[in-house]
TIKE-810929 format. One record per residue (C-alpha): residue number from 1; residue in three letters; z, y, x. Coordinates in steps of 0.2 Angstrom, whole numbers. Each point is the difference from the previous one (the first is absolute). Layout:
<r k="NUM" r="ALA" c3="Z" c2="Y" c1="X"/>
...
//
This chain:
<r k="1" r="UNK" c3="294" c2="581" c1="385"/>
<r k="2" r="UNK" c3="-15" c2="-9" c1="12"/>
<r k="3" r="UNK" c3="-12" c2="12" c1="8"/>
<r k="4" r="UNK" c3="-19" c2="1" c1="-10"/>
<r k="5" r="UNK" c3="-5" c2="8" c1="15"/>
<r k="6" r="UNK" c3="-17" c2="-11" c1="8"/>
<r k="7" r="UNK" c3="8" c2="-12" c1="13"/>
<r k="8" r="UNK" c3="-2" c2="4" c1="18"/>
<r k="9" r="UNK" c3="-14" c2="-6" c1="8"/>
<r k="10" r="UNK" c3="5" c2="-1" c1="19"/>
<r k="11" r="UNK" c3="14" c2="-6" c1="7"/>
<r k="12" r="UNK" c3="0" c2="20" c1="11"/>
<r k="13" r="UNK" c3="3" c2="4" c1="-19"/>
<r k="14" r="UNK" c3="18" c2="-4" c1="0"/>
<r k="15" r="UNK" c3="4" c2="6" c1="16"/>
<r k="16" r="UNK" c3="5" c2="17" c1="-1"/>
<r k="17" r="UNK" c3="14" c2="-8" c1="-14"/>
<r k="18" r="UNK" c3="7" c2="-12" c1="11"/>
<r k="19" r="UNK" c3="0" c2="13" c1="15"/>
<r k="20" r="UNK" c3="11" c2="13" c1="-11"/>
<r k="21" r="UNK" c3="11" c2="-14" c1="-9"/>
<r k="22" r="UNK" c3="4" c2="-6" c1="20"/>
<r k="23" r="UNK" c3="1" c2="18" c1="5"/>
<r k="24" r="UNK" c3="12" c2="5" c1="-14"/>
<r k="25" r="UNK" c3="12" c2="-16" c1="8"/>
<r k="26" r="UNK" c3="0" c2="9" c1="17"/>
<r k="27" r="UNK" c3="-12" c2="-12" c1="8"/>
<r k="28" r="UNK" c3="-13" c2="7" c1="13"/>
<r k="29" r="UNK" c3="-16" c2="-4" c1="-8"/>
<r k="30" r="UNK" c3="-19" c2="-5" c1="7"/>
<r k="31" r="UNK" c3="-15" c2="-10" c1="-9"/>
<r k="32" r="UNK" c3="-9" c2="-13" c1="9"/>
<r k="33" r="UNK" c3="10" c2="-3" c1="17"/>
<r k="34" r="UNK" c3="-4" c2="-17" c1="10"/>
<r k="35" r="UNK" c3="-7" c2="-6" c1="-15"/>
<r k="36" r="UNK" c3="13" c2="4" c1="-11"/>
<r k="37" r="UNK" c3="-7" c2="9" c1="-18"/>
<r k="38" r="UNK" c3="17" c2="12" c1="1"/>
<r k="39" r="UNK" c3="13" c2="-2" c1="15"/>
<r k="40" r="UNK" c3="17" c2="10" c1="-4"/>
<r k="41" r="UNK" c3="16" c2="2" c1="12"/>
<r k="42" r="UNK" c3="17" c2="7" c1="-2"/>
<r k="43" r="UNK" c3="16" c2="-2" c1="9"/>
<r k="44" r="UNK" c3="-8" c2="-12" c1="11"/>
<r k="45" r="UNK" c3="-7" c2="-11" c1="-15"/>
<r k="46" r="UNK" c3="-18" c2="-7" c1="-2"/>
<r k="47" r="UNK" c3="-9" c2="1" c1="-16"/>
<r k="48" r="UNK" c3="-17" c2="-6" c1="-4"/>
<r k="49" r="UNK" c3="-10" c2="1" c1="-16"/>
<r k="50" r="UNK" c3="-15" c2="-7" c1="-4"/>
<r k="51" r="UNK" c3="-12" c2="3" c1="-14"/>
<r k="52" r="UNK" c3="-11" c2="-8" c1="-11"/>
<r k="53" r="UNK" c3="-8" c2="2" c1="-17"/>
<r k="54" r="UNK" c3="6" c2="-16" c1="-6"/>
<r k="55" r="UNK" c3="15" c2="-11" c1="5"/>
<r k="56" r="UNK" c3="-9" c2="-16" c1="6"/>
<r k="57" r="UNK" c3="3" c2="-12" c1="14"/>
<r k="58" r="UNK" c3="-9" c2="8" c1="14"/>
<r k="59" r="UNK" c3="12" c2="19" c1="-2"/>
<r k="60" r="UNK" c3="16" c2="-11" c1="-1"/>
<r k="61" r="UNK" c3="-7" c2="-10" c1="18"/>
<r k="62" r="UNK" c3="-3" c2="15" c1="8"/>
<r k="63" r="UNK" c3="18" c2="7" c1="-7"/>
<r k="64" r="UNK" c3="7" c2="-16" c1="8"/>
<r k="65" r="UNK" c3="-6" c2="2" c1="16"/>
<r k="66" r="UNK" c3="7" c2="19" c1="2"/>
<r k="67" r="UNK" c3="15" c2="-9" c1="-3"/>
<r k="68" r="UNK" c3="-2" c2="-6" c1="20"/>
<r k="69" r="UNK" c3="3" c2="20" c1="3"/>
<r k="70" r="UNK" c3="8" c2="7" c1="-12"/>
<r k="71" r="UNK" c3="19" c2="3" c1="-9"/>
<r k="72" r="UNK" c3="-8" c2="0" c1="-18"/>
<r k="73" r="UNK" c3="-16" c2="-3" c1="-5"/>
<r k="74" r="UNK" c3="-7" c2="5" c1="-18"/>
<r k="75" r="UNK" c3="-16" c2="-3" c1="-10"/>
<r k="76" r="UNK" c3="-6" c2="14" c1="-10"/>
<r k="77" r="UNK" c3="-13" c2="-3" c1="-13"/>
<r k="78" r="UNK" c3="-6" c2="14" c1="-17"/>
<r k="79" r="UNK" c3="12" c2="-2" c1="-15"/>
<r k="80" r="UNK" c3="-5" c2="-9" c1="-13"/>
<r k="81" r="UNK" c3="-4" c2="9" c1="-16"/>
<r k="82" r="UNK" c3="10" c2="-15" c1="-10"/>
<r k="83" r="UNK" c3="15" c2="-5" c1="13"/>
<r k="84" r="UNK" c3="8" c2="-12" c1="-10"/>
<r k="85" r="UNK" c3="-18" c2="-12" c1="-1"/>
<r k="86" r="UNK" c3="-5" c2="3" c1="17"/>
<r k="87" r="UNK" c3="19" c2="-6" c1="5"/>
<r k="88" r="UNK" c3="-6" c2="-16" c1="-12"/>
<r k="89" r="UNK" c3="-16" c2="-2" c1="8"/>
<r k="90" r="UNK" c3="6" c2="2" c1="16"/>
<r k="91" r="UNK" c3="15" c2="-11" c1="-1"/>
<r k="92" r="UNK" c3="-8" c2="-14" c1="17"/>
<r k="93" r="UNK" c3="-2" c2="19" c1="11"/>
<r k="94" r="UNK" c3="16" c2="7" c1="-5"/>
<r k="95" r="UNK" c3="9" c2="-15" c1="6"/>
<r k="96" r="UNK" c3="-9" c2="-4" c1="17"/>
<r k="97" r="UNK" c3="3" c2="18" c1="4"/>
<r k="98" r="UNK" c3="19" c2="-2" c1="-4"/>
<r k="99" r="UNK" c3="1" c2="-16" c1="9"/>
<r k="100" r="UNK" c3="-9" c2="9" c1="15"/>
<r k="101" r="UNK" c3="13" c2="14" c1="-1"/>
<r k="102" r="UNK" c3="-12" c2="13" c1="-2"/>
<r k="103" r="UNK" c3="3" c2="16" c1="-10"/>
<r k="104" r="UNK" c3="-12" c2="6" c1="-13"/>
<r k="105" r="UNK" c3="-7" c2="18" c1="-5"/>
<r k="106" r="UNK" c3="-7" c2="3" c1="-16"/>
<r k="107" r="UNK" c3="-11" c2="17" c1="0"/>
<r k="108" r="UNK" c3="-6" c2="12" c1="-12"/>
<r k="109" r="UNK" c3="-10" c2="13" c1="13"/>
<r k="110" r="UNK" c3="-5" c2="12" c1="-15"/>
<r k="111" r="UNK" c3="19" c2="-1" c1="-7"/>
<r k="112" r="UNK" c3="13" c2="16" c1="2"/>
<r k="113" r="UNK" c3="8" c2="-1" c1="17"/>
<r k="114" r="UNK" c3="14" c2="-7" c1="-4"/>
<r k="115" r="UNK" c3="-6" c2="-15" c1="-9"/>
<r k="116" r="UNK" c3="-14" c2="-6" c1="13"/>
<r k="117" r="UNK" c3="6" c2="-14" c1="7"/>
<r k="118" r="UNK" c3="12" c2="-11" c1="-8"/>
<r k="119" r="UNK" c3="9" c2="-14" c1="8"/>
<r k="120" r="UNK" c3="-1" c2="-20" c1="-7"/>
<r k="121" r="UNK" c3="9" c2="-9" c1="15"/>
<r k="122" r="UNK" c3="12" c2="12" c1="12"/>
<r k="123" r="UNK" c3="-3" c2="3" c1="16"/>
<r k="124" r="UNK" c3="9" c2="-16" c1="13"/>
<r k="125" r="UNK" c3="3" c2="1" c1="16"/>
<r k="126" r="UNK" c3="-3" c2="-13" c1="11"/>
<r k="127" r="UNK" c3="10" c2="-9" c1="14"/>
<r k="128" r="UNK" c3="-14" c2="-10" c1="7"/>
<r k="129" r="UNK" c3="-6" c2="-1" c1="17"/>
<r k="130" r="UNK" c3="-14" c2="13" c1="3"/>
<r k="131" r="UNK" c3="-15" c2="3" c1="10"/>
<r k="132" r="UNK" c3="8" c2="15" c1="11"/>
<r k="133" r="UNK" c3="-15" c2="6" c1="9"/>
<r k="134" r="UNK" c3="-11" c2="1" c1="-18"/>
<r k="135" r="UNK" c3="15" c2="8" c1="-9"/>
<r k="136" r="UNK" c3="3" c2="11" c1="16"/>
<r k="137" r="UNK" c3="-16" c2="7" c1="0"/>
<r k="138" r="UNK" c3="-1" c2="1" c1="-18"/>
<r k="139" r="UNK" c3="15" c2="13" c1="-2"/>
<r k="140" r="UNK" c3="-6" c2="9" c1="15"/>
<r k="141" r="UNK" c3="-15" c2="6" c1="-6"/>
<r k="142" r="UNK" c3="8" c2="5" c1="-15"/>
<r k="143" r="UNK" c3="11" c2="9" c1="7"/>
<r k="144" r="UNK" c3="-14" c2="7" c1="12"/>
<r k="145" r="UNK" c3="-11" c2="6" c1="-12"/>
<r k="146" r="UNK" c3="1" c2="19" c1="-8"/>
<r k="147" r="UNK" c3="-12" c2="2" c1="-14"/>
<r k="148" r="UNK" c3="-2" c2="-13" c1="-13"/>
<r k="149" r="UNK" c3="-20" c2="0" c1="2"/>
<r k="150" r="UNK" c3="-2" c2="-19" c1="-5"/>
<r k="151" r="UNK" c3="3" c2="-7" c1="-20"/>
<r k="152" r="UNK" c3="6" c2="-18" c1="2"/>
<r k="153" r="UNK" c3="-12" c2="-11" c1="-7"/>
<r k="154" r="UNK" c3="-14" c2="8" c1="8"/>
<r k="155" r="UNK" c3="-16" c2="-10" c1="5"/>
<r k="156" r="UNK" c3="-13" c2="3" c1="9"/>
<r k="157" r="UNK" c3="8" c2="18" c1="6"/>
<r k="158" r="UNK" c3="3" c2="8" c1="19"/>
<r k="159" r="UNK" c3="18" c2="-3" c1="2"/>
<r k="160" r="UNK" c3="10" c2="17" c1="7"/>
<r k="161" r="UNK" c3="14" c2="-11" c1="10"/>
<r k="162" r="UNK" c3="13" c2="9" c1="10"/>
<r k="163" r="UNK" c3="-11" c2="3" c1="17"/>
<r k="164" r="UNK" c3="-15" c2="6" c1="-8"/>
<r k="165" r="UNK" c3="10" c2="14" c1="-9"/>
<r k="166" r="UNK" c3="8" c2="6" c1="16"/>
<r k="167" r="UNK" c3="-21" c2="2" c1="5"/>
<r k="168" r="UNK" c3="-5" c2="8" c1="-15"/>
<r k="169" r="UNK" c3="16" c2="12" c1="1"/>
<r k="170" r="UNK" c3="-4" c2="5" c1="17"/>
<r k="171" r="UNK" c3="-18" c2="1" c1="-3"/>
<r k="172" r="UNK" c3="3" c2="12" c1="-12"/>
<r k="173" r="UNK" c3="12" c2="9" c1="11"/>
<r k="174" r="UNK" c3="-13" c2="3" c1="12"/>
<r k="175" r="UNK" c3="-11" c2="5" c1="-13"/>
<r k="176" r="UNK" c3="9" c2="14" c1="-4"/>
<r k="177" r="UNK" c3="7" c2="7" c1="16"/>
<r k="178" r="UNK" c3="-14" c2="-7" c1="13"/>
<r k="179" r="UNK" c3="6" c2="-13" c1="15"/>
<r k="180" r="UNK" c3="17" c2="-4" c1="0"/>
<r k="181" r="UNK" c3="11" c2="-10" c1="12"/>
<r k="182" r="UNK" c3="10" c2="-11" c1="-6"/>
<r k="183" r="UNK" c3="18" c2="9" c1="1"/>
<r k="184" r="UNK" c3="-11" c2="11" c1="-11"/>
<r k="185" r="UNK" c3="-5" c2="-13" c1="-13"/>
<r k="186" r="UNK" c3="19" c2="-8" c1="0"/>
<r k="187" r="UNK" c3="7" c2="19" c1="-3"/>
<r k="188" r="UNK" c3="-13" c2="-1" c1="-19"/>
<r k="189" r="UNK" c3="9" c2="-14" c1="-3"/>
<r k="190" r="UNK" c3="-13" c2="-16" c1="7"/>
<r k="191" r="UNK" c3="16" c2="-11" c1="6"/>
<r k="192" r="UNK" c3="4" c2="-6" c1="14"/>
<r k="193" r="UNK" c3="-16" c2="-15" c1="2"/>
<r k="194" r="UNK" c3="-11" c2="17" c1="2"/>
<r k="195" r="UNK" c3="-4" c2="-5" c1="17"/>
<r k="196" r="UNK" c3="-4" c2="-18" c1="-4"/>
<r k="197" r="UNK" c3="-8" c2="3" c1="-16"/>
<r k="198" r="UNK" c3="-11" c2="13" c1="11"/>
<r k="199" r="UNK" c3="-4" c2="-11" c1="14"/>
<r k="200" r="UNK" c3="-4" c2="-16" c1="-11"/>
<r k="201" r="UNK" c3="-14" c2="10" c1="-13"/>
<r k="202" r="UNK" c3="-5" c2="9" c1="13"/>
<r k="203" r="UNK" c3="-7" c2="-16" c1="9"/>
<r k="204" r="UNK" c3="-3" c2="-11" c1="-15"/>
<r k="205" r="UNK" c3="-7" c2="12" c1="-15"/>
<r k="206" r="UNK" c3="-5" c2="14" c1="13"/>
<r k="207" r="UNK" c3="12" c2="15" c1="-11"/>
<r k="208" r="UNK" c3="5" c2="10" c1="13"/>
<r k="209" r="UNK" c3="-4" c2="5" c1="21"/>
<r k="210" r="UNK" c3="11" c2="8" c1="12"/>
<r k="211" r="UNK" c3="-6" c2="19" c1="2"/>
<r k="212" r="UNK" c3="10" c2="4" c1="16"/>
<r k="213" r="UNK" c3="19" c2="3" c1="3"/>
<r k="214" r="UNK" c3="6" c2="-13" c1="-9"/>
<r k="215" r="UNK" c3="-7" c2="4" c1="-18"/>
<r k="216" r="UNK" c3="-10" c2="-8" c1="-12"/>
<r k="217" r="UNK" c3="-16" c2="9" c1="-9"/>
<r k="218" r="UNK" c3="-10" c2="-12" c1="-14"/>
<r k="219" r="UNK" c3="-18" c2="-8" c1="-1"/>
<r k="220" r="UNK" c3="-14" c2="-3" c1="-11"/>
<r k="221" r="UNK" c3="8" c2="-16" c1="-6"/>
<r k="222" r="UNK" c3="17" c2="8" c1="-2"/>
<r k="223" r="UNK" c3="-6" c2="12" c1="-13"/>
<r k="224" r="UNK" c3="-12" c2="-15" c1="-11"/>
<r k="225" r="UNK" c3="17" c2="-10" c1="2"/>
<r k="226" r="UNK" c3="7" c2="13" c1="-11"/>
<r k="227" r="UNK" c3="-12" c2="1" c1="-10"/>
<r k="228" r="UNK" c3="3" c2="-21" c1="-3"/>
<r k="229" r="UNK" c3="18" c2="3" c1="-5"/>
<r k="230" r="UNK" c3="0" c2="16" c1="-11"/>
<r k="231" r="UNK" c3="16" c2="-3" c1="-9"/>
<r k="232" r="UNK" c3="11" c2="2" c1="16"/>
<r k="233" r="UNK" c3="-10" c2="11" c1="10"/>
<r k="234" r="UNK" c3="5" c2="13" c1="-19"/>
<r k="235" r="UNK" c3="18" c2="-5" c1="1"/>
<r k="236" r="UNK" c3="1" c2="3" c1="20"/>
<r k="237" r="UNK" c3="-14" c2="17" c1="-3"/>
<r k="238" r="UNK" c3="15" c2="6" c1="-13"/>
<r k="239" r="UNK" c3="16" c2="-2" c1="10"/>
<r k="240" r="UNK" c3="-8" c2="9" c1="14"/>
<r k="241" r="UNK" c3="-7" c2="15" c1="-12"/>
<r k="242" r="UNK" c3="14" c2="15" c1="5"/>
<r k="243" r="UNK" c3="4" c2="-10" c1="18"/>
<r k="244" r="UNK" c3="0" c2="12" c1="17"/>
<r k="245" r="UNK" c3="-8" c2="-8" c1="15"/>
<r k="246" r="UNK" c3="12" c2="-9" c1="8"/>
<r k="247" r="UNK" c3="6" c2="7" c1="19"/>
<r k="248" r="UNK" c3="0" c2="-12" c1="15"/>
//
């Protein structure tokens, strides 16, 4: 039976739908990645998604040129409240987004879990020569990133990518324990671009200064940083709630 529920009213609006229905397939999911609404990778498989609120001409251009990164690129737009009209309405879309070999998601965001996101056109995968440094970079920093601090879809929003996580999770390292080096940092868990993520905010946004022997104490700036991305800086402030200072 279609949904009554009001239709979304932002593409962010079908993220988290489209994040579990690719979680639940395995896939390692992040929203707005290079530009991508929703990047997804598993088994060494790229997956983009990008969303709109209606199926028109510019979603399936921008789906199209994923296609020069990806293995499978799929549209995802809200479901209709009568399918079988929209399909009749639709007929011109439907068939330039088969032609272009794009898959198509259709979402019910306020729908039980399990019948979110339905699928009008499968998933392909493509054997077409790619960008390889785009689609490179792409699944890097999906596979770099820790939280999920940013909805696909997102306008007009500070981006968390992978780097600026590493910053905020040492920030608020050192915000609990005071300076810390950066064998101390990597022990909580701030990876292994610690020292690069370190030296590059340091100079650039100004985050953290070198305290003597090798450690790193914050500034002014590091703490209204913070204070700019409140989402991560809670998920980093509770995975380090119950943590022991780390030993050198």
């Amino acid at each position: 039976m279609a949904s009554q529920t009001p239709p979304p009213e932002a593409e962010t609006d079908l993220y988290p739908a489209v994040r579990d229905y690719l979680l639940d397939q395995g896939y390692h999911v992040q929203g707005e990645v290079r530009d991508c609404d929703v990047a997804a990778v598993k088994e060494g498989q790229l997956v983009v998604v990008e969303m709109k609120l209606r199926l028109n001409a510019e979603v399936l251009g921008q789906a199209a040129r994923r296609q020069e990164i990806a293995d499978a690129v799929y549209v995802a737009v809200p479901r209709p409240q009568s399918l079988p009209a929209w399909r009749r309405r639709m007929s011109g879309m439907l068939y330039l987004l088969a032609r272009l070999e794009l898959g198509l998601m259709l979402v019910a965001p306020h729908a039980r879990k399990a019948n979110r996101v339905t699928i009008e056109h499968p998933i392909r995968v493509f054997d077409r020569v790619k960008d390889g440094r785009l689609r490179s970079q792409v699944m890097r920093e999906v596979t770099a990133r820790d939280g999920d601090f940013n909805p696909g879809g997102s306008v007009g929003r500070r981006l968390v990518a992978a780097h600026r996580e590493v910053a905020i999770h040492a920030a608020c390292c050192i915000e609990r324990f005071g300076a810390l080096t950066v064998h101390q940092l990597e022990r909580l868990g701030t990876g292994p671009r610690t020292f690069a993520v370190l030296q590059a905010s340091g100079t650039i946004e100004g985050w953290f200064r070198e305290v003597g022997d090798g450690a790193y104490g914050l500034t002014a700036k590091a703490r209204r940083g913070l204070d700019r991305y409140p989402e991560a800086a809670r998920y980093y402030r509770q995975q380090l709630k119950g943590a022991s200072p780390p030993s050198l």
